[in-house]
N, C-alpha and C positions, 0 to 999 in steps of 0.2 A: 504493500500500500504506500503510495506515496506523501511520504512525511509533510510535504509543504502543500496538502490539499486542507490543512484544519485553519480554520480563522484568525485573522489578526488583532493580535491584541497590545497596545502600548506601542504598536508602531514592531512589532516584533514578531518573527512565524515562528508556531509553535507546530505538533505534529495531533491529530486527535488522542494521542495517549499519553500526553503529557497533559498534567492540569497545572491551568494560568495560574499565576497571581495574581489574588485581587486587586482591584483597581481601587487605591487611595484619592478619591474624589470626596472635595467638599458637596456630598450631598444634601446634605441640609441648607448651607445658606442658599447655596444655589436653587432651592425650590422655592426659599423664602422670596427671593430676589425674582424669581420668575414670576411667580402668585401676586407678587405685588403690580409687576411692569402689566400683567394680564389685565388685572383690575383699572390700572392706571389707562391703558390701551381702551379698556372696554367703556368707563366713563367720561374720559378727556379727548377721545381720538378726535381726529377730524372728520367731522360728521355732521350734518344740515344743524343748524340753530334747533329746528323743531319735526321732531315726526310729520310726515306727511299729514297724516288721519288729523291727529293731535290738532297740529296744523290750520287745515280746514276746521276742527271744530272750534279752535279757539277763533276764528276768522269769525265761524257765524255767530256764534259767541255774543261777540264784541261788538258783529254789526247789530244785533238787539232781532234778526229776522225771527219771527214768532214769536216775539215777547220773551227773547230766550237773555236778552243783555243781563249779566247781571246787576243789580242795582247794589254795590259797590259802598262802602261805607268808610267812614275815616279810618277806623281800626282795624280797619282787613288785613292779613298780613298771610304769610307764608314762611315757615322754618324748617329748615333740617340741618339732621347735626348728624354726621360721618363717622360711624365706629373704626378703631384699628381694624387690623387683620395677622397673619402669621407674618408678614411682608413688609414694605414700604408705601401701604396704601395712604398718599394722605389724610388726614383726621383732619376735622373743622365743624366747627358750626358757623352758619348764614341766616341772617331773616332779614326780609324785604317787606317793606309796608306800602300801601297805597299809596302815601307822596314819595315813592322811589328813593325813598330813605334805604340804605343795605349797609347789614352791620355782620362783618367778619369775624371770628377770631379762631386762628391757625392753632392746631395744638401737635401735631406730630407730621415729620414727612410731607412738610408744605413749602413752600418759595418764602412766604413769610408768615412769622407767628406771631400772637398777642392781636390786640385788637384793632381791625380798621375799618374805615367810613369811604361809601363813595355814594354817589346820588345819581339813578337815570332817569332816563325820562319817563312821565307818568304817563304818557299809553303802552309803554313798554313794560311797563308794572304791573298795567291790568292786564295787558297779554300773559305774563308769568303769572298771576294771581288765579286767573281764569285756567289757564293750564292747569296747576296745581289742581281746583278744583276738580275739571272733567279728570281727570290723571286719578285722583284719589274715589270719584264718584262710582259704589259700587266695588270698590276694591275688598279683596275680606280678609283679614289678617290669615296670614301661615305660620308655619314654624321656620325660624331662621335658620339658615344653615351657621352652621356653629365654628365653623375655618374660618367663614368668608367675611368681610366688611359688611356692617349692616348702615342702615339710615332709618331715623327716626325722625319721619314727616309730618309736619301741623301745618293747615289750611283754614285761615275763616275769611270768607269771601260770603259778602251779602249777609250776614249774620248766621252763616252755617260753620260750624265747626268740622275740618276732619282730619281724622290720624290715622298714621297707618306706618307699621316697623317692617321694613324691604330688605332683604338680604341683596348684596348687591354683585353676587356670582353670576359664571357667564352663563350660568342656569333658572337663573331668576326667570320665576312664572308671572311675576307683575309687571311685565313688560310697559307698558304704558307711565307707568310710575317709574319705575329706573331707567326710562327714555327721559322724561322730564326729569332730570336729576341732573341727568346728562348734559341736558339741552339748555336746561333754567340756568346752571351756574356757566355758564359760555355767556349768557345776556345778564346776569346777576353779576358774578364776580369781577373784578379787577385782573386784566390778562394779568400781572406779574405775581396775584397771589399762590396761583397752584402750578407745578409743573409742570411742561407739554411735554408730553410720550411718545414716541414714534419708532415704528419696527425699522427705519433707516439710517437713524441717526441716535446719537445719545441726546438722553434726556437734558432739558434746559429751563432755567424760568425769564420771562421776560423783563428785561431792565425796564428804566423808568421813559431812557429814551428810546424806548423799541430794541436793545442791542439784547442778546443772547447769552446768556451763563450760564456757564456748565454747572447742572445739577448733580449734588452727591448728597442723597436722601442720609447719609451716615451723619453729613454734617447742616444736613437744613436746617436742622430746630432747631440752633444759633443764631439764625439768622431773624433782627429784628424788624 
């Protein structure tokens, strides 16, 4: 039998009657570090502002066709706050109010931490507000997956209150909900507060002048 017909391993031919050494791989961080980029990929990629569906609903929504506008209230608002994970998913909570008030504050594996302020524009508020709504409308809590980043989401729009805790794996059954999570903090947040991910390139957060810095989740949560 011909000895160099067995697998390569370590860059090395062995024969099938010889058994390898095992392979001293950092398998652990290395999963941490993937689970994290996965997560990071699946809520920050580059992807439309807003679901399609979503989309159009907030569209008619907000044109008020069928009496469906909602009627909107000074204290409406929208919160969610980002559980860790085994990984480098960022952590934070957000809430945005009907005058486009949005209040930050980064807590792990973010571009920046501690608390900040920025203000959009308020049709772009009720567009997020109204999101939220249909997103939560009908949603029925699950059990969370227990590895994964969860989000824990409060909506009051028009005087309705809703919540609902989403696990936010790339298996998540609430689709509509960890679309707008996705979508909401792209129109909510500050580009330079969470890092941008991409299967091409390493990870970066965006400076103040638009310039690019190389993200190292090991050392973000120093960063004020």
């Amino acid at each position: 039998m011909n000895k160099l017909a067995g697998p390569i391993c370590k860059g090395v031919l062995f024969s099938p009657d010889e058994e390898p050494a095992p392979l001293a791989l950092p398998i652990f961080p290395f999963l941490l570090q993937f689970c994290g980029l996965m997560l990071a990929l699946f809520l920050y990629g580059s992807q439309s502002l807003l679901p399609s569906r979503l989309e159009l609903e907030v569209a008619e929504t907000l044109a008020g066709r069928g009496g469906a506008r909602p009627a909107f209230q000074p204290d409406d608002y929208v919160e969610w706050e980002v559980s860790p994970c085994y990984g480098y998913c960022p952590t934070y909570r957000v809430r945005l109010d009907r005058q486009g008030d949005v209040e930050y504050q980064g807590l792990f594996h973010t571009c920046k931490t501690g608390v900040h302020r920025r203000q959009i524009d308020i049709r772009q508020a009720e567009a997020v507000l109204a999101a939220a709504d249909i997103a939560l409308r009908g949603a029925v809590q699950e059990e969370l997956v227990i590895d994964a980043s969860s989000a824990a989401v409060t909506a009051r729009v028009a005087g309705r209150t809703r919540q609902l805790d989403v696990s936010l794996s790339l298996t998540a059954s609430q689709v509509q909900v960890t679309r707008f999570l996705r979508d909401g903090a792209k129109i909510v947040l500050d580009p330079g507060w969470l890092p941008v991910w991409s299967l091409t390139e390493a990870a970066y957060c965006v400076g103040t002048a638009g310039e690019r810095i190389p993200y190292d989740p090991r050392l973000a949560d120093s960063q004020p």
